[in-house]
N, C-alpha and C positions, 0 to 999 in steps of 0.2 A: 183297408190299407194295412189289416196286420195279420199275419200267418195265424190258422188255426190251431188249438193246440194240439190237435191229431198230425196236424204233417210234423209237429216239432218230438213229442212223445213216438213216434214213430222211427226217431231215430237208434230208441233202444228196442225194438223190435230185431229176433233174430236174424229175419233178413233181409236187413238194412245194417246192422249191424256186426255180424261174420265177418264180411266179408272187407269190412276194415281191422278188425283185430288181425284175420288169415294176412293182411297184406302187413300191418307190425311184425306179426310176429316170426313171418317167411321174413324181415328187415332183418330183427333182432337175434333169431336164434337160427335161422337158417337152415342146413342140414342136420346140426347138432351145437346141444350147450358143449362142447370138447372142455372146460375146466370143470363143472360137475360132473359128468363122465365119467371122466380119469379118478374122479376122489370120493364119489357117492354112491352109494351099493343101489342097486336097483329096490331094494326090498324095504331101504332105511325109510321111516316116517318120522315125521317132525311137526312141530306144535310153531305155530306163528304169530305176530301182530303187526297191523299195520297204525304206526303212530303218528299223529300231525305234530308239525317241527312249529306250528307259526298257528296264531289268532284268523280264526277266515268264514266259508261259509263252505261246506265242503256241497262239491257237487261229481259224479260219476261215479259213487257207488253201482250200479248195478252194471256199469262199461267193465269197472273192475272184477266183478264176481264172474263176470261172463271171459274175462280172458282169462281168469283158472279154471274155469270148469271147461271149456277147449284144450286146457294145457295135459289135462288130466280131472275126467267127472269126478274121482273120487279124492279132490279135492275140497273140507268144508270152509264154507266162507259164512263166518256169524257176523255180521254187522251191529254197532253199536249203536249208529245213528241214523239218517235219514239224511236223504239231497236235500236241500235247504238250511238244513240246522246249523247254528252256529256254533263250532268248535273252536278248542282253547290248544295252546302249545302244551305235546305233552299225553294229549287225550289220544286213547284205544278209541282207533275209530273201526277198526277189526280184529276178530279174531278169527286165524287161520288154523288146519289139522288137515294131516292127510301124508302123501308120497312125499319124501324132500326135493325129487328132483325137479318131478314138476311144478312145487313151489317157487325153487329158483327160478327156472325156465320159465314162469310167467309172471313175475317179481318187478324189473323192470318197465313192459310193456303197460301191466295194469295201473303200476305206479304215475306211469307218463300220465296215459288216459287222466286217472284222478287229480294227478296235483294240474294239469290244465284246464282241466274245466273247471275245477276248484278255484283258482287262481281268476277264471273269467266272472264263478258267481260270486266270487270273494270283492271284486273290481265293481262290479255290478251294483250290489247292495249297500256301496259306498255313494254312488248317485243316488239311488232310490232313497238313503238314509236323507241325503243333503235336501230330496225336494220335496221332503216328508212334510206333509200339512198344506200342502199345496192341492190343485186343481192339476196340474199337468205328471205326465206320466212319463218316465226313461225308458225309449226304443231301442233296440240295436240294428242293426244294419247290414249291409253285402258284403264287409269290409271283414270277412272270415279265411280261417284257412283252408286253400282248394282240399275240397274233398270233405272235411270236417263242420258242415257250414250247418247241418242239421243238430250235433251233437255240442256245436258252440252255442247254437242259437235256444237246445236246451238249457244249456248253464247259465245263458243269460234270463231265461227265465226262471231257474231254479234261484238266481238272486234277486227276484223281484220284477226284473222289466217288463214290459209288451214286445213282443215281437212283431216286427216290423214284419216286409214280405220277403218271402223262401228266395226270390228270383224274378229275373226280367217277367217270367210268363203269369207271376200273378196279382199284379197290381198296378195300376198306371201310374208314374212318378215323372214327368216332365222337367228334364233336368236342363241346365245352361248350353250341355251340349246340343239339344235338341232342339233348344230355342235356335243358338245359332246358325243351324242348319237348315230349320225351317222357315226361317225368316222371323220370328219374333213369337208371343204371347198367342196373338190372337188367331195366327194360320195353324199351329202348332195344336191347339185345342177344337179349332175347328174339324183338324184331321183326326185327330185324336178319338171326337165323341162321333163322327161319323165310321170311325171303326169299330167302336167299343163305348154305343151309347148307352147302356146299362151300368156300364164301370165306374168305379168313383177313382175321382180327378186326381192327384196333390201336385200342383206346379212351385219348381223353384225357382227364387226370385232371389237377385241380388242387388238392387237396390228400388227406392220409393216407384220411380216411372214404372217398372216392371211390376211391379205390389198393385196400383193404380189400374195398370191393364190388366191382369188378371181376376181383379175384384171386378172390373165392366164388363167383363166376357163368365162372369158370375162361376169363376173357379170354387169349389166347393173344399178347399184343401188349400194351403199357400207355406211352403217350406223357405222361411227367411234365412238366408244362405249366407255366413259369415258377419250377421249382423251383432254389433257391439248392443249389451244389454238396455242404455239408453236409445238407440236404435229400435229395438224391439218397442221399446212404450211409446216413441213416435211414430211406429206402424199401427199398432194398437188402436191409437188414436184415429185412425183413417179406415181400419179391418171394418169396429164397431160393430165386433159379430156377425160380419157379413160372410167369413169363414174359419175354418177351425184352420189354428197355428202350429204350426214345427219348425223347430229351432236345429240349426244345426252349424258348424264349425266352429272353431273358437270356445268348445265348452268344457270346462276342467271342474273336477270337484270344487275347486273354490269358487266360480263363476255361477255355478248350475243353480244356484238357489236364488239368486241375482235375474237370470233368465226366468224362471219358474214366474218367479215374483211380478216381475214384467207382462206377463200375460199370458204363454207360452202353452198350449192344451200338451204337448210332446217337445221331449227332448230329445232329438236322439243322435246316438254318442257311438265311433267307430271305435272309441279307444277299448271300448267293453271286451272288443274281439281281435284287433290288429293290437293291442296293447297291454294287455293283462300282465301282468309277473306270475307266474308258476306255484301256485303253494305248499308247500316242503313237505313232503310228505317220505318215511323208511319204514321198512322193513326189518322184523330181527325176528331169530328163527332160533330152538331150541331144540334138541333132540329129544325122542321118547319109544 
């Protein structure tokens, strides 16, 4: 039930990768940067850094060094730190040298790349910190931006979570929609392991009768679906190990440890990737 870490590390592969900086940066600079241009000699080189504005976890260093080195190879990109590390407001988290213009011209674009993924593993490590000591583990989810779902789903693991599954095609997740449509719990699963008897299960459930039917029909997975954290230990009480839990809506850094505590083997949390705040990250460039 959770992505491998070759499909998610695969995101920074060159080609898988290209071919969303080519689509930035045909956004951003289009035919030409026209205000460096006009005011930067072709020949000028210039010495860079890039500074974090804000306390986080930085993640998409190598997104960033890969949109200067397309903007211009003879761009150097020294990094300070590493994806996962925790950075302080203030801290060189790069240094750059090289062409001015293609500094500029890929200044923006890399910036973006970093300070949101950053922003996702910075979000991230702020759950994992809260359900620190526990038995259960922070997933992320489908709840990405189209297109970016691979390099989100790196960030959330660069900030500590499990990664949940890439997509509909590779894991079975029986959701309320599918109940309803199928008639319930028990046809729902039926059809389910006579298509994909090898697969492992997780049905969600939102309340006790549905938890009930899918423990009789011996779900091997059960995603308690908007349940309030004393909810959860009155499920608990009835699971009794009979399957592994996931916890999901309703869960905020202040709750998550609350849930954890309750019994919960997985949290997993949309806000890591549909909600993040951006981590501040600039650019300043000097002449040489």
């Amino acid at each position: 039930m959770t992505a491998t870490a070759d499909r998610v590390t695969d995101a920074l592969a060159p080609e898988h990768l290209d071919q969303l900086i080519e689509a930035a940066l045909a956004e951003d600079v289009g035919a030409a940067d026209i205000t460096t241009d006009a005011m930067i000699a072709p020949e000028m080189t210039c010495r860079g850094k890039i500074v974090c504005k804000q306390d986080g976890v930085v993640a998409g260093l190598p997104v960033a060094q890969r949109v200067f080195q397309m903007v211009d190879d003879r761009i150097q990109f020294d990094a300070k730190c590493r994806d996962g590390e925790k950075v302080q407001e203030d801290q060189i988290v790069v240094r750059l040298s090289g062409p001015a213009r293609g500094m500029l011209r890929a200044e923006r674009v890399a910036l973006n790349f970093l300070q949101h993924l950053s922003g996702i593993s910075t979000l991230t490590s702020r759950y994992v910190k809260a359900v620190e000591g526990t038995k259960c583990a922070i997933l992320d989810t489908r709840k990405t931006t189209p297109g970016l779902r691979s390099l989100e789903k790196y960030a959330t693991r660069t900030g500590g979570a499990v990664n949940h599954r890439m997509g509909l095609y590779d894991a079975v997740l029986v959701k309320d929609t599918h109940l309803a449509l199928a008639g319930g719990v028990t046809p729902a699963l039926r059809a389910v392991r006579r298509a994909h008897p090898e697969a492992p299960i997780n049905v969600e459930v939102s309340n006790l009768q549905e938890l009930e039917q899918a423990l009789t029909d011996k779900a091997p997975r059960v995603l308690l679906d908007n349940f309030a954290p004393g909810q959860v230990r009155e499920a608990m009480q009835i699971i009794r190990g009979r399957a592994r839990v996931e916890i999901s809506g309703g869960v905020l850094l202040t709750n998550a440890r609350a849930y954890a505590l309750a019994g919960a083997d997985y949290i997993s949390v949309g806000a890591l990737t549909h909600s993040a705040v951006a981590l501040d990250f600039s650019m300043k460039v000097t002449r040489y």
